[in-house]
C-alpha positions as CSV (number, residue, x, y, z in Angstrom):
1,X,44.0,26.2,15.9
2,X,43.6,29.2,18.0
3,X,47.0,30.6,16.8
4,X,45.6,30.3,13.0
5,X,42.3,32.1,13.4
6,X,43.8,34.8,15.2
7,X,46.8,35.0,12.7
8,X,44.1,35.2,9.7
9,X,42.5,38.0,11.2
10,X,45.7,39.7,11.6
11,X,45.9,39.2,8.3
12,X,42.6,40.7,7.0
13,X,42.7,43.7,9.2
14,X,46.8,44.8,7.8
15,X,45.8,44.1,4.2
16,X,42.6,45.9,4.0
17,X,42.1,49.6,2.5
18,X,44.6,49.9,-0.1
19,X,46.8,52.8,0.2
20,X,45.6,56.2,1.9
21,X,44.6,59.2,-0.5
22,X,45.8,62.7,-0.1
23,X,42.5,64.7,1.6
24,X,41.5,67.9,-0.5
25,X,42.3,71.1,2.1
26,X,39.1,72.5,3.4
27,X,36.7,74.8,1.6
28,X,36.6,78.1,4.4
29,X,34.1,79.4,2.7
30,X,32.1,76.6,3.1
31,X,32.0,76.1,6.5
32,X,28.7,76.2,8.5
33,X,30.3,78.1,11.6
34,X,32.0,81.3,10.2
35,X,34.6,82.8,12.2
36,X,33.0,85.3,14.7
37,X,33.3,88.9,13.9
38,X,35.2,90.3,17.2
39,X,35.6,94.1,16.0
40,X,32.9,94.8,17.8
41,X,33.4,93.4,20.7
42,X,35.1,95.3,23.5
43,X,34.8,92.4,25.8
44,X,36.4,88.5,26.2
45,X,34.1,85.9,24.9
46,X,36.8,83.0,25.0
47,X,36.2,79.1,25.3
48,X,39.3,77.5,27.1
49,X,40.2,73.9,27.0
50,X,41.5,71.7,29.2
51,X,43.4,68.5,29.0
52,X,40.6,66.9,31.8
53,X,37.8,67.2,33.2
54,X,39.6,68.9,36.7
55,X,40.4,71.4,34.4
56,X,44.5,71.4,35.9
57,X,46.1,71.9,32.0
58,X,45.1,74.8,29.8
59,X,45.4,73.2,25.8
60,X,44.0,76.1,24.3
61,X,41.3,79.2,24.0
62,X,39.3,80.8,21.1
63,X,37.1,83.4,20.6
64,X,37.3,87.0,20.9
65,X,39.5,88.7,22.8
66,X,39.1,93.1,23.2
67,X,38.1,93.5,19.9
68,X,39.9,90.9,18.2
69,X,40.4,87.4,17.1
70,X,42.2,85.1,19.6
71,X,42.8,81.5,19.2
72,X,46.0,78.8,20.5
73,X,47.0,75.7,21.0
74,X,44.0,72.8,20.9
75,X,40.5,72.2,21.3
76,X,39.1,69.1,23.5
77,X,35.4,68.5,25.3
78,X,36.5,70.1,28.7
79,X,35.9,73.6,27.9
80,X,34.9,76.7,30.4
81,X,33.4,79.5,28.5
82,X,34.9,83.1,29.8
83,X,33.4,86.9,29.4
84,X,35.9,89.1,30.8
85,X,38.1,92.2,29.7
């Protein structure tokens, strides 16, 4: 009995949603957060991110960076924000 309930279920979750559609690429100009304007800015305004909250592996930074754009790698919820040049 329990092997046919859970079997059913199985069933309903893999054969739900029909096939995946093909997302639309983002609208930049549309975005609420524009990209920060660093020419400007002589100093480091970065965010780094980390893969934990002890903060042992760098993923990835972005902000600005002596006057410029800087961004690699990923983005997660451990971040330190940085102001240095």
């Amino acid at each position: 009995m329990r092997s046919i309930i859970l079997g059913g279920l199985l069933a309903m979750a893999v054969g739900c949603g029909g096939p995946m559609e093909q997302e639309e690429p983002a609208d930049l100009a549309s975005q609420k957060a524009p990209l920060p304007d660093c020419s400007n800015e002589p100093n480091a305004n970065l965010y780094r991110y980390y893969s934990d909250a002890a903060h042992t592996q760098l993923i990835g930074e972005y902000g600005c960076y002596c006057g410029g754009l800087y961004y690699w790698g990923g983005r997660s919820v451990y971040s330190e924000y940085i102001q240095e040049c």
